[in-house]
N, C-alpha and C positions, 0 to 999 in steps of 0.2 A: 073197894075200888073196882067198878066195870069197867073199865076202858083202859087203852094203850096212854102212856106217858114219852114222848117223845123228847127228849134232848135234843137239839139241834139248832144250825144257824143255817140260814137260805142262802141255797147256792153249794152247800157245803156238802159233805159225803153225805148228811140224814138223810138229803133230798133221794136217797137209794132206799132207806126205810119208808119216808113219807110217802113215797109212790106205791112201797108195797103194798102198805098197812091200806093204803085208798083204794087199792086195785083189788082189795080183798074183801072189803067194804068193813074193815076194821073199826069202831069206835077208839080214837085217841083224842089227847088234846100234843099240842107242843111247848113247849117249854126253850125257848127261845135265849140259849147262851154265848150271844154272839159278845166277843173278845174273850172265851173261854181261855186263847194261845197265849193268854199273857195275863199275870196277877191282877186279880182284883174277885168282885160279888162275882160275877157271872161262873170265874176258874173257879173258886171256892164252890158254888152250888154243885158245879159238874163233880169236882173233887169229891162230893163228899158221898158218891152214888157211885164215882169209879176213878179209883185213885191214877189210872194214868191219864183222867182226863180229855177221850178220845168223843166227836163225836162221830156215828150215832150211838147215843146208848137210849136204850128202853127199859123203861119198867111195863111189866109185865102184868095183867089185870091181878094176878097174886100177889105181887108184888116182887117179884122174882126180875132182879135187874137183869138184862142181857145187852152185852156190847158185840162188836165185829159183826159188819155187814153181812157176811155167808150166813154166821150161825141165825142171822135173824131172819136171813132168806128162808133158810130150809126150816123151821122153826113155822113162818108161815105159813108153809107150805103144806107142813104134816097138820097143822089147827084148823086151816081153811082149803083142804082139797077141790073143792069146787071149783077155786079162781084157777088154779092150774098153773103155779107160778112155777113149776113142776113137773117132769115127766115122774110117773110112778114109780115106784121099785118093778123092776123086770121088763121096764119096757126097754125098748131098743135104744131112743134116747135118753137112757138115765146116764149112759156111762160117762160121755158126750158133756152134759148138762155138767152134772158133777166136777169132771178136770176142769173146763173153763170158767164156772163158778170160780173153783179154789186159785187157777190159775188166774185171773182178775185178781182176786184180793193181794195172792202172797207175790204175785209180779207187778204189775201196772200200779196199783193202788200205792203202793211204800213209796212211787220212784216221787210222788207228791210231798211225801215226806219229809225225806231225803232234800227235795229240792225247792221247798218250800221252807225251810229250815234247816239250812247248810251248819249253819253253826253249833248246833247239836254234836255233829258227825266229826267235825274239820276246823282245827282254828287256823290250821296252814293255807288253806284256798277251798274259803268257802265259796267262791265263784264258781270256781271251776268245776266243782260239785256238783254246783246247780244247774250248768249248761249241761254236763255229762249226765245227770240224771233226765233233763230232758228230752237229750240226743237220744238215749238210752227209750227212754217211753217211747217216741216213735218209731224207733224200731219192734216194740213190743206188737205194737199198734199193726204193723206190716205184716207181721208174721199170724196174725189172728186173722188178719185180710186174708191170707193164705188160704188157711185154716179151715172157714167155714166154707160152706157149700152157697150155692145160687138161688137156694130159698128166701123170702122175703123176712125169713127172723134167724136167728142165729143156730138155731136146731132144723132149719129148712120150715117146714109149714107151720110147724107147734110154736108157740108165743110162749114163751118162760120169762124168769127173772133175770135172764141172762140180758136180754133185751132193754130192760128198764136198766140196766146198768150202762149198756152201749147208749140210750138216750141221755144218758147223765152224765156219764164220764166223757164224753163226745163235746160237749161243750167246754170244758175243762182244758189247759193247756195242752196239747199248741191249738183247739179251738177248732171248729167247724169247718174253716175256712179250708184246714189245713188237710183233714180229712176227706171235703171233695174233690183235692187234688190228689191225692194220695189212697184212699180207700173208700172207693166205689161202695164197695157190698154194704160196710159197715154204717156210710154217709144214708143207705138205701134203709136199714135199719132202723138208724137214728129219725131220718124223718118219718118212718112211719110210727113210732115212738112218741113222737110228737102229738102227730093228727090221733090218738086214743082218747078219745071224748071222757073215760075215767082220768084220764093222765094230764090234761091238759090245764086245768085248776094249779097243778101240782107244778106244774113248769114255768107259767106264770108267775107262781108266787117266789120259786126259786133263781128262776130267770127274768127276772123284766124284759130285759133290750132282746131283742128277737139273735136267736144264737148267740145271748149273753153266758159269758162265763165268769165263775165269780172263785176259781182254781188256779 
């Protein structure tokens, strides 16, 4: 096998792999497991490559499976230095790069979880899960408005993978609309996110309806 093997549904977290892997100019194909969340072929296929059944998961041109968005980031990054999804070890922005990486994944990313499947968590008020989990995300969301500086990407001038995740997860609940009243920087981000002539194949396909979200 030469190429990336992509698990994924459009619209879904892969669209964080799919963008990488494009932005890097990765050869992959995707593998398309939409209603992975619930029995049947599609959960079985995923099941039997990663038994908690998350996507994104990659197989690896070795065949080396890897799941969780970060490690596929940084994974990238160290394979394909060139695309610069990445500040290097020692630069100024690795430290930077690094936290918000992990913090996306282990904060923002679960609160979809959580709230997109209350009943996993809560058989007492799986409702109320769901609104408090997404009360909770936009608060996350404010505090990363904070956070960044006035540069046009998320590290100020440097374009990382930090980025392609603010384009993806930006669509996602509470949705675009809600982040141009709410987070300037991040809204400022997201659209330039967008207009990346590599990236724009990639949003289309995962987004049809213009600032569609499918989270």
């Amino acid at each position: 096998m030469d190429e990336y093997v992509l698990y994924g549904v459009p619209g879904w977290g892969s669209v964080l792999a799919e963008a990488m892997l494009t932005w890097c100019g990765a050869s992959f194909r995707i593998e398309d497991v939409e209603g992975f969340d619930k029995p049947g072929r599609a959960r079985d296929r995923l099941l039997a490559i990663n038994p908690i059944a998350q996507v994104p998961t990659l197989i690896l041109p070795d065949g080396t499976v890897m799941t969780e968005s970060a490690a596929i980031a940084l994974h990238l990054a160290e394979t394909y230095p060139d695309a610069e999804l990445a500040p290097p070890p020692g630069s100024p922005e690795r430290p930077a790069y690094l936290r918000r990486l992990v913090w996306l994944v282990a904060n923002v990313y679960p609160t979809f979880t959580y709230g997109d499947y209350p009943e996993r968590w809560t058989l007492a008020d799986a409702e109320g899960l769901r609104t408090a989990t997404h009360e909770y995300r936009k608060r996350l969301w404010r505090e990363l408005e904070t956070d960044i500086g006035g540069g046009p990407w998320a590290l100020g001038e440097r374009f990382s993978a930090l980025d392609i995740y603010v384009g993806a997860m930006s669509r996602w609940r509470p949705g675009r609309a809600w982040f141009e009243d709410n987070c300037s920087k991040l809204t400022g981000i997201a659209r330039r996110a967008d207009e990346l002539p590599k990236l724009i194949p990639v949003w289309k396909r995962n987004f049809p309806e213009p600032g569609g979200s499918s989270a």
